[in-house]
C-alpha positions as CSV (number, residue, x, y, z in Angstrom):
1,X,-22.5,102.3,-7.2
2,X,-25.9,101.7,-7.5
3,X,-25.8,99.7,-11.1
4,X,-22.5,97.8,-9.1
5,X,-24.9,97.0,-6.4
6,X,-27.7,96.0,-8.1
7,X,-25.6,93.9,-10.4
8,X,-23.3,92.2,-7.8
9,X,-26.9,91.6,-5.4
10,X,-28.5,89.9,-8.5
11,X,-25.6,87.6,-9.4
12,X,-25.4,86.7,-5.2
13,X,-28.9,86.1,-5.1
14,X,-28.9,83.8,-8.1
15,X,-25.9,81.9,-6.9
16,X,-27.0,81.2,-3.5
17,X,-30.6,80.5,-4.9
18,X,-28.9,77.7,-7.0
19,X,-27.0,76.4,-4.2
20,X,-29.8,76.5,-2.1
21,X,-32.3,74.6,-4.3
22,X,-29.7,72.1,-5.5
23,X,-28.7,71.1,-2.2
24,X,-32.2,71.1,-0.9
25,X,-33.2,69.0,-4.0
26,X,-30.1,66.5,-3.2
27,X,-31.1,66.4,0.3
28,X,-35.2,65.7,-0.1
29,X,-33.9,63.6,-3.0
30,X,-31.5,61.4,-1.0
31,X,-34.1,61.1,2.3
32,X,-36.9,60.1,0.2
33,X,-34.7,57.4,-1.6
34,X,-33.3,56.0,1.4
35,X,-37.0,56.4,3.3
36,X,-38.5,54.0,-0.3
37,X,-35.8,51.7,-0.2
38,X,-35.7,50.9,3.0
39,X,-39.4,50.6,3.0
40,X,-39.4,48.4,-0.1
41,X,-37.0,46.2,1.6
42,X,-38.0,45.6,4.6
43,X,-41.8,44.9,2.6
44,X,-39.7,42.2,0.3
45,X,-38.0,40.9,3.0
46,X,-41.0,40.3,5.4
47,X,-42.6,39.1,2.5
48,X,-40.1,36.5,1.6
49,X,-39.2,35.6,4.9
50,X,-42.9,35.0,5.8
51,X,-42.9,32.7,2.5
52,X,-40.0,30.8,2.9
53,X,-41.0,29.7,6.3
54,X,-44.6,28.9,5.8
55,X,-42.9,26.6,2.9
56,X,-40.6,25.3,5.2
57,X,-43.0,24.8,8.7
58,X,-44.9,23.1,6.2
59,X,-42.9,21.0,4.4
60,X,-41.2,20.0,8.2
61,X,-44.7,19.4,9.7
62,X,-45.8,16.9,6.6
63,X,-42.6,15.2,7.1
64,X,-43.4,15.1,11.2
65,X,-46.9,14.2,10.6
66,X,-46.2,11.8,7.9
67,X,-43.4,9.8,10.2
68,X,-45.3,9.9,13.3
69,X,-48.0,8.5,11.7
70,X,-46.6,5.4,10.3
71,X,-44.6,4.6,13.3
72,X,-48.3,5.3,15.4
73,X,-49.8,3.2,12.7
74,X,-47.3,0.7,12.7
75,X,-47.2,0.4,16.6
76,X,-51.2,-0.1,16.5
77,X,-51.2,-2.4,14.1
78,X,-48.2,-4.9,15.7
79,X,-50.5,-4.4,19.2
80,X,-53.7,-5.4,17.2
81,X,-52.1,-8.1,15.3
82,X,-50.6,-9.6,18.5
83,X,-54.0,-9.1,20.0
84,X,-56.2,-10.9,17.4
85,X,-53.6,-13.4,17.0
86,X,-53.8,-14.4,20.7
């Protein structure tokens, strides 16, 4: 009984040790991945995103500045030329 006992704890006890620690492992493994990637995402994203529209409020606001300017400076320039020519 006793070298039955001592056998069947030991083979219990190394099985559920196993289980234990490979679930465990799974489950750390599997929280810390989705916790990086998520991380590393949402990083790139904001990243990109933050590019993407500095590029594009600064591309729109040249092309803003750029027309109102000529039609300002055209404008001025009909006023001044009627001006002087009167």
């Amino acid at each position: 009984n006793g070298f039955i006992a001592s056998k069947l704890n030991g083979f219990i006890a190394s099985k559920l040790n196993g289980f234990i620690a490979s679930e465990l492992n799974g489950f750390i493994a599997s929280k810390l991945n989705g916790f990086i990637s998520s991380k590393l995402n949402g990083f790139i994203a904001s990243k990109l995103n933050g590019f993407i529209a500095s590029k594009l409020n600064g591309f729109i606001a040249s092309k803003l500045n750029g027309f109102i300017a000529s039609k300002l400076n055209g404008f001025i320039a009909s006023k001044l030329n009627g001006f002087i020519a009167n």
